[in-house]
C-alpha positions as CSV (number, residue, x, y, z in Angstrom):
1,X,108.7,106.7,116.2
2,X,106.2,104.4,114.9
3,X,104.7,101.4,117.3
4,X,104.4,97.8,116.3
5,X,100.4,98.2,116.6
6,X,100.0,101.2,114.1
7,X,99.9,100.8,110.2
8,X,103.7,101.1,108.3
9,X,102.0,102.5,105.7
10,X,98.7,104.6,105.8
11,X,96.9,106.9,103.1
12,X,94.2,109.7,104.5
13,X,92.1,110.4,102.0
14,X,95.4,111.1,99.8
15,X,94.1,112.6,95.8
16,X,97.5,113.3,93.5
17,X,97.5,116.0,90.9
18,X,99.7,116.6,88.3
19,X,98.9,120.2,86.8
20,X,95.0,120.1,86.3
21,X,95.1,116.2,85.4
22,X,93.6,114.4,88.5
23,X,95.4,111.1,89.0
24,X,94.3,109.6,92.5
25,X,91.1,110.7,94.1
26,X,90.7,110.3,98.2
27,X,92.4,107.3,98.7
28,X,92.4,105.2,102.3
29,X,94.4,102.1,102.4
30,X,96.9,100.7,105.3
31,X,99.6,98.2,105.3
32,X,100.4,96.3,108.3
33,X,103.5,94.9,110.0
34,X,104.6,91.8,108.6
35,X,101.1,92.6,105.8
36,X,101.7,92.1,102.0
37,X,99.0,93.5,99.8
38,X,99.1,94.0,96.2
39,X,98.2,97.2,94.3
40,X,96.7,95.9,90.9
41,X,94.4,97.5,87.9
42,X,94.6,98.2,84.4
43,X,97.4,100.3,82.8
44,X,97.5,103.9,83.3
45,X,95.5,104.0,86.4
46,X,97.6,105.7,88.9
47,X,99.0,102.3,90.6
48,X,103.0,103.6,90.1
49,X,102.2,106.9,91.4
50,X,100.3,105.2,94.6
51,X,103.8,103.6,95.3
52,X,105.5,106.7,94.6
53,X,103.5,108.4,97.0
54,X,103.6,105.7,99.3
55,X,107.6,106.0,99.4
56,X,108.0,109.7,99.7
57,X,109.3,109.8,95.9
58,X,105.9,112.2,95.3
59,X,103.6,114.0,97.5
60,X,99.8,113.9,97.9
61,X,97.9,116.8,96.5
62,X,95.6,116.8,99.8
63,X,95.7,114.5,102.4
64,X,98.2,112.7,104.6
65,X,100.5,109.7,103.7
66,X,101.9,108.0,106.9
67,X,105.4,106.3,106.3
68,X,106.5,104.6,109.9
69,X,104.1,107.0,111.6
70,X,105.5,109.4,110.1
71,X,103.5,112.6,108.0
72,X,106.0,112.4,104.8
73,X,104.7,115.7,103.7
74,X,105.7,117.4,107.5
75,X,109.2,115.7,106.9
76,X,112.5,118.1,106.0
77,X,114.7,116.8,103.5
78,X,117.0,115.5,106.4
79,X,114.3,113.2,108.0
80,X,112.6,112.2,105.1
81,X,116.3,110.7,103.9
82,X,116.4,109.4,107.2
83,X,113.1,107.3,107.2
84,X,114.0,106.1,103.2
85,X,117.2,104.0,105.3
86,X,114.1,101.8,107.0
87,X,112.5,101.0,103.5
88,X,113.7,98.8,100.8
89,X,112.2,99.4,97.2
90,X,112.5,97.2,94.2
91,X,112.4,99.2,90.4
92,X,110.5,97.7,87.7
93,X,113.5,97.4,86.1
94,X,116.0,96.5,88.9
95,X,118.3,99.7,88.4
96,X,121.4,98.1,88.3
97,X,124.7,100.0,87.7
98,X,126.2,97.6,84.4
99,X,130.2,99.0,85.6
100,X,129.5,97.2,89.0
101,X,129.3,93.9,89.4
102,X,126.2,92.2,91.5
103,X,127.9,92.1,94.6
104,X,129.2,95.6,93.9
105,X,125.3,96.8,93.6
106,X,123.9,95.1,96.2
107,X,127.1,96.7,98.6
108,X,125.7,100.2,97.3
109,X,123.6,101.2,100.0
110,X,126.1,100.1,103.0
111,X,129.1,101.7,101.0
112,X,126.8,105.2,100.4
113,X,125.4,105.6,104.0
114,X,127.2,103.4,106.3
115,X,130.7,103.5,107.8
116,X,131.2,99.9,108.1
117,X,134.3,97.8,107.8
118,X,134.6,96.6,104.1
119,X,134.5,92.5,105.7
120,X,131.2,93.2,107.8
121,X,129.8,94.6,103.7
122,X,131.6,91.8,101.9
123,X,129.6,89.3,104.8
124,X,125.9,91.4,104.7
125,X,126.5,90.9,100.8
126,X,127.2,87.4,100.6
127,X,124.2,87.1,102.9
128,X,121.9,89.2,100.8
129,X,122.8,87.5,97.7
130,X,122.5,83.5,99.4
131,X,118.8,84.9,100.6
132,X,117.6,85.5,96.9
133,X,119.3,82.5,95.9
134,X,122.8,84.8,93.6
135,X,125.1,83.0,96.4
136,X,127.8,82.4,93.6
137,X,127.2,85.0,91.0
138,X,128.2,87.7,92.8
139,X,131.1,88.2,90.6
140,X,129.2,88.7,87.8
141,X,128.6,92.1,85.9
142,X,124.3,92.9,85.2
143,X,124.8,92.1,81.1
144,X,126.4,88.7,81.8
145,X,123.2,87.2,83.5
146,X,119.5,87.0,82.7
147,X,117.1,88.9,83.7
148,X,115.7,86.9,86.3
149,X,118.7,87.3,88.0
150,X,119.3,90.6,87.6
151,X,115.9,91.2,89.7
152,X,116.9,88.7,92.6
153,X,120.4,91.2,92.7
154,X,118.1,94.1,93.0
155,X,116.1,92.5,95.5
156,X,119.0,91.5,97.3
157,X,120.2,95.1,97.5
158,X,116.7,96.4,98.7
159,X,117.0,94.1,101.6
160,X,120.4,94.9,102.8
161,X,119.7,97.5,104.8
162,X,116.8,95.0,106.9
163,X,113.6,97.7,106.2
164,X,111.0,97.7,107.7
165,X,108.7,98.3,104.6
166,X,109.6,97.0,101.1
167,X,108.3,98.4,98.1
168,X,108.0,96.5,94.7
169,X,107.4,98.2,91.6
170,X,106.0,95.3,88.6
171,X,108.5,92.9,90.2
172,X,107.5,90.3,88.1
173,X,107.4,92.9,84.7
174,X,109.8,91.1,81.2
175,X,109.9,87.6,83.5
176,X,109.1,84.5,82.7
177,X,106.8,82.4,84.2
178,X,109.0,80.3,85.6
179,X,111.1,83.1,87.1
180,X,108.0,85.1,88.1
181,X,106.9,82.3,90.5
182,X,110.4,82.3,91.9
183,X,110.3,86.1,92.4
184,X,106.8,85.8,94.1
185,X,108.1,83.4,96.3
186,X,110.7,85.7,97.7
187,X,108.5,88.0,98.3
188,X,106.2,86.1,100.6
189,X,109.1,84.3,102.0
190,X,111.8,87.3,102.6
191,X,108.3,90.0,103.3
192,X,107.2,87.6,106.4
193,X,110.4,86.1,107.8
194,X,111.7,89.6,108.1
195,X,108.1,91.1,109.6
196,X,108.1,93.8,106.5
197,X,105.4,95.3,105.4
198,X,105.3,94.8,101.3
199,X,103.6,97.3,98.8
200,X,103.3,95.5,95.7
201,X,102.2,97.0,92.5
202,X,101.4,94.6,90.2
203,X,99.5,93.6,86.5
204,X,100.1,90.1,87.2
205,X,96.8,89.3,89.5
206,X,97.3,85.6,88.7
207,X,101.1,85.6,90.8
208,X,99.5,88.0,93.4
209,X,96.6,85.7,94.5
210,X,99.0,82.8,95.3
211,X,100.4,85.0,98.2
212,X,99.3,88.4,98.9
213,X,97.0,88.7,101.6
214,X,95.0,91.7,100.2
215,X,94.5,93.1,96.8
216,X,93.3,96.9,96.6
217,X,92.3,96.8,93.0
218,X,92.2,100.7,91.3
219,X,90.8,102.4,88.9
220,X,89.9,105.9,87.8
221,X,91.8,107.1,90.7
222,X,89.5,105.4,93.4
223,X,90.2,102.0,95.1
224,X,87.0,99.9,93.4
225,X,88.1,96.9,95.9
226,X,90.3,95.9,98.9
227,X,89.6,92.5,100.1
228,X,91.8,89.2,100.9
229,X,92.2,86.8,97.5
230,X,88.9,84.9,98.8
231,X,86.8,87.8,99.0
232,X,87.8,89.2,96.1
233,X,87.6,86.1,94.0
234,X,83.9,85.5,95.6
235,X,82.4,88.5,95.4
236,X,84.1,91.0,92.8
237,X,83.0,94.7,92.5
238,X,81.6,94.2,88.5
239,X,85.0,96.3,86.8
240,X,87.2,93.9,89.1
241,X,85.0,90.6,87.5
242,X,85.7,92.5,84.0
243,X,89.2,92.6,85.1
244,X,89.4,88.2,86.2
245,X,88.0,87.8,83.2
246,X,90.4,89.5,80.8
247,X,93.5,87.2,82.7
248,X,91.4,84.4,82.1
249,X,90.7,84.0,86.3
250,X,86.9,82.7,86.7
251,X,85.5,84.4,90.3
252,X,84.2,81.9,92.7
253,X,81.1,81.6,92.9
């Protein structure tokens, strides 16, 4: 079991392979308790496979991911399923089920794994769906709503089971900016009321400044940078100024 004082998250000098094409090359990086930090960096770079990693979806190459204190690569099958009930993850693309309604998704986790009475689901649901804001669309099938929404209903259902670590994959990805904001938002609201530590892989630096509280920007496999927003904004590694630059964000001087 994991304590409140050690990392949710840790990488140990973690490298990722695929065949003999080197993805990730001796990465360190923690996530604390109630810590959101933001994965960001140009396309290509290895930032979906950190996550992937991160979450026990893939495993490092050489060194040791730590996932609730726990060595994911020293995990059976059995655990491993076991610890993925503590962690909430958000797909790019919200991976809704279009034959089930919102409700019906979001329910898909406590109606898989958990033998609970179907009023105490029907009242986590309706719960689940108020907190993102869905509280009267749960009725409502994925290709009847925008987009937007179908996100908050995938958010809703990573956060039924109350994890202890969330993961978002481009959360903001096909959103407008409008929605984006709104989908920020949750995350810095729903990440620190609930004392979750949030992995956020991002392109959109712009929405991540306004409330991570570190950025670990990557490229070529290495972690160039991880500092808070003021750091990084005030004294950028010269490929993270290159990268400010391209969104049109001026560093500080």
């Amino acid at each position: 079991m994991s304590s409140e004082s050690e990392p949710a998250v840790s990488f140990e000098g973690v490298a990722k392979s695929f065949g003999a094409r080197r993805v990730l090359e001796c990465l360190d990086l923690s996530v604390a308790r109630g810590e959101i930090l933001a994965v960001i960096g140009p396309s290509g770079t290895g930032k979906s496979v950190t996550l992937r990693l991160a979450s026990g979806q893939l495993f490092p190459t050489a060194g040791t991911i730590r996932l609730l204190g726990e060595d994911l690569s020293a995990l059976t099958a059995d655990a491993l399923s076991r610890l993925r009930r503590r962690v909430g993850f958000l797909f790019q693309g919200g991976a809704l089920l279009g034959w089930k309604t919102l409700a019906e998704n979001v329910a898909l986790p406590l109606v898989e794994r958990d033998r609970l009475p179907p009023a105490d689901i029907e009242a986590r649901v309706r719960a689940a769906l108020a907190e993102v804001g869905l509280a009267d669309a749960g009725d409502l099938y994925p290709a009847e709503v925008s987009g937007g929404m179908v996100k908050r209903a995938a958010f809703a259902r990573a956060i039924i089971e109350d994890p202890e670590v969330l993961f978002f994959d481009e959360p903001t990805s096909g959103l407008d900016p409008v929605m984006s904001r709104t989908v920020d938002g949750l995350i810095a609201r729903i990440g620190r009321n609930r004392h979750a530590a949030c992995l956020v892989v991002t392109h959109d630096l712009a929405g991540a400044l306004r409330y991570v509280d570190r950025i670990a920007f990557l490229k070529g496999g290495r972690f160039l940078q991880v500092a808070s927003p003021r750091e990084l904004l005030a004294h950028p590694h010269p490929e993270v100024r290159a990268f400010l630059e391209a969104q049109s964000l001026e560093p500080t001087p």
